[in-house]
PAZAPA-4460 file (N, C-alpha, C; in steps of 0.05 Angstrom, whole numbers, plus 32768, in hexadecimal, padded with zeros to 4 digits):
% residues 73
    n_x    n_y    n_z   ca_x   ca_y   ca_z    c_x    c_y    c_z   seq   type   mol
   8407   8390   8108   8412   8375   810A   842E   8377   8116     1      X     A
   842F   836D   8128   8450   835D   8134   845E   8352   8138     2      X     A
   8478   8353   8126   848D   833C   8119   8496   833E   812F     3      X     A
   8499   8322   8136   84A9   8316   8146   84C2   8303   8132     4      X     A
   84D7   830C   814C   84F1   82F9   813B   84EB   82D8   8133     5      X     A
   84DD   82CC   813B   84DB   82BA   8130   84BA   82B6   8123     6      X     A
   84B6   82C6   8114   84A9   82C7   80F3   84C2   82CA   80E9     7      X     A
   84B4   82AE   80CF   84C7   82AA   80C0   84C0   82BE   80AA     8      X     A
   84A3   82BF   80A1   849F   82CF   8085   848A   82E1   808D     9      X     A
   848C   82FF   8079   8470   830E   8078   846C   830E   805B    10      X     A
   8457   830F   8059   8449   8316   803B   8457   832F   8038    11      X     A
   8452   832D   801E   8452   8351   800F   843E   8365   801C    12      X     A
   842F   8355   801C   8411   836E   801D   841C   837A   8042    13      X     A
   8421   8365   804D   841F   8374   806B   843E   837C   8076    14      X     A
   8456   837A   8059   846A   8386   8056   8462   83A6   8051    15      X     A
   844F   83A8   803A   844B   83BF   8030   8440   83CC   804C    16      X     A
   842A   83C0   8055   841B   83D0   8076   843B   83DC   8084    17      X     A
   8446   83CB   8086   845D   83CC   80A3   846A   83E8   8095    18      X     A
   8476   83E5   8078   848B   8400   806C   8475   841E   806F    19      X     A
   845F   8419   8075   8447   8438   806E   8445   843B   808A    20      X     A
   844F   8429   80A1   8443   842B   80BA   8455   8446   80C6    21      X     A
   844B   844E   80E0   8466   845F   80F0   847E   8454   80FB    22      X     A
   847D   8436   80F5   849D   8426   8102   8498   8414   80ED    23      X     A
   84A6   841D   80D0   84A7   840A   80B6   84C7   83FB   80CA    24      X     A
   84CB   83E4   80BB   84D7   83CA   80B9   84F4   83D8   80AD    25      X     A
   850E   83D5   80B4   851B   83D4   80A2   8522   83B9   808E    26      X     A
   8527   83C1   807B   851F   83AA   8070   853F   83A4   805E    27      X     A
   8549   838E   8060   8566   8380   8056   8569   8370   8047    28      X     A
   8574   837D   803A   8579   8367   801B   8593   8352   801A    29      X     A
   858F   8337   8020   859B   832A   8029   859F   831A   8013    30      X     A
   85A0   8317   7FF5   85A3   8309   7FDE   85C3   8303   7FD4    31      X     A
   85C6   82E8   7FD5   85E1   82E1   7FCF   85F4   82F6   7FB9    32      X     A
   8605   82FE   7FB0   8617   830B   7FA6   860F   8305   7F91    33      X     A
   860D   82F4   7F86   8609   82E9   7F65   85EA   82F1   7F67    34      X     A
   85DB   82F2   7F78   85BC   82F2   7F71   85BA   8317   7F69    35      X     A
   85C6   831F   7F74   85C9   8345   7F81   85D8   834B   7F5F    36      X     A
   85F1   8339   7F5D   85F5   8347   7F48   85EB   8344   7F21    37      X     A
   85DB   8329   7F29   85D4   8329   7F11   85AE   833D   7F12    38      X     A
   85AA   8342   7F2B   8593   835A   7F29   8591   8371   7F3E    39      X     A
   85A7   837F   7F3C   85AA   8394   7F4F   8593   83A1   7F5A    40      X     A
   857E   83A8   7F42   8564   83BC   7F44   854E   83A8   7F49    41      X     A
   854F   8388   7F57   8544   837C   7F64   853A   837A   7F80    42      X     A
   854D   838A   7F8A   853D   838E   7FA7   851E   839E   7FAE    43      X     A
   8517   839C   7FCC   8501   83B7   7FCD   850F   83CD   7FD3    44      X     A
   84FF   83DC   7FCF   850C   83FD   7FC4   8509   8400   7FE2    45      X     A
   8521   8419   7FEB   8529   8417   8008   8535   8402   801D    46      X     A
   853A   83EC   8010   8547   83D9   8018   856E   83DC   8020    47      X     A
   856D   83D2   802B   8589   83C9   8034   859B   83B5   8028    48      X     A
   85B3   83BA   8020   85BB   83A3   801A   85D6   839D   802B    49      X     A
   85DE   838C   8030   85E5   8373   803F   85EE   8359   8035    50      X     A
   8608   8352   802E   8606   8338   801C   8607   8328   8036    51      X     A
   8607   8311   8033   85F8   82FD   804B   8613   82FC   8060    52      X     A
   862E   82F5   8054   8646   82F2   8060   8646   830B   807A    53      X     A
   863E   8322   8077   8643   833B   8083   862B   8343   809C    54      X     A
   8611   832B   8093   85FB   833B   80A2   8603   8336   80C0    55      X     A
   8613   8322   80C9   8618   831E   80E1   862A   8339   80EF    56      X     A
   863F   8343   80E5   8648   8355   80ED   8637   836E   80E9    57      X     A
   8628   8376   80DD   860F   838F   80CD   85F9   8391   80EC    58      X     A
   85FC   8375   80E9   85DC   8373   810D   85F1   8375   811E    59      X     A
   8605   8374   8121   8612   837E   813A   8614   8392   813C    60      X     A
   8618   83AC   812B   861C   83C8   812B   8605   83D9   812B    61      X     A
   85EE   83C1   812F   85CE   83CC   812A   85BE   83D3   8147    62      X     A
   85B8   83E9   8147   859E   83F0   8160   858D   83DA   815E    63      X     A
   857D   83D5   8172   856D   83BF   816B   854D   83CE   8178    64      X     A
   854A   83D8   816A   8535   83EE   8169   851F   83F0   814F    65      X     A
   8520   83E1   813F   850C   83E0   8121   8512   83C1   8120    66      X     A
   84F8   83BC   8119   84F8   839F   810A   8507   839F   80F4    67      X     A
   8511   8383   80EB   8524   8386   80D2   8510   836E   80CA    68      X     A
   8513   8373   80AD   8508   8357   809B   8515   8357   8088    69      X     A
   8521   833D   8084   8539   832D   806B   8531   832D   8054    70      X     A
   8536   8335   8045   8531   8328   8028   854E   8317   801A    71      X     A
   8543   8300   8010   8553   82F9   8000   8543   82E4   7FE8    72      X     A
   8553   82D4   7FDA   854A   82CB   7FCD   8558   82AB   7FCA    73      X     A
***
């Protein structure tokens, strides 16, 4: 399957396909400060974190070479 930037959402299930594939997703944890800190061990495991204020400068310093997919909440 092929995310394109404008998909807005993937399931879990074809999140899980994409992370087992040979070009898994990086995947960014984009959850407000208060959301991150009242559940740190909330993210997916291998995830990135990123508080939202910063992701603009974070994708500028980024190859653009792997799909990224957001998480937040």
């Amino acid at each position: 399957m092929a995310i394109r930037p404008s998909q807005a959402l993937i399931a879990g299930l074809d999140l899980l396909a994409r992370q087992r594939s040979g070009q898994p997703p990086l995947i960014l944890d984009v959850r407000s400060r208060s959301s991150y800190e009242k559940d740190p061990a909330g993210g997916i495991p291998g995830s990135v974190r990123v508080p939202p204020d910063e992701v603009e400068n974070w994708a500028a310093k980024r190859a653009r070479d792997q799909a990224i997919v957001a998480y937040c909440t």
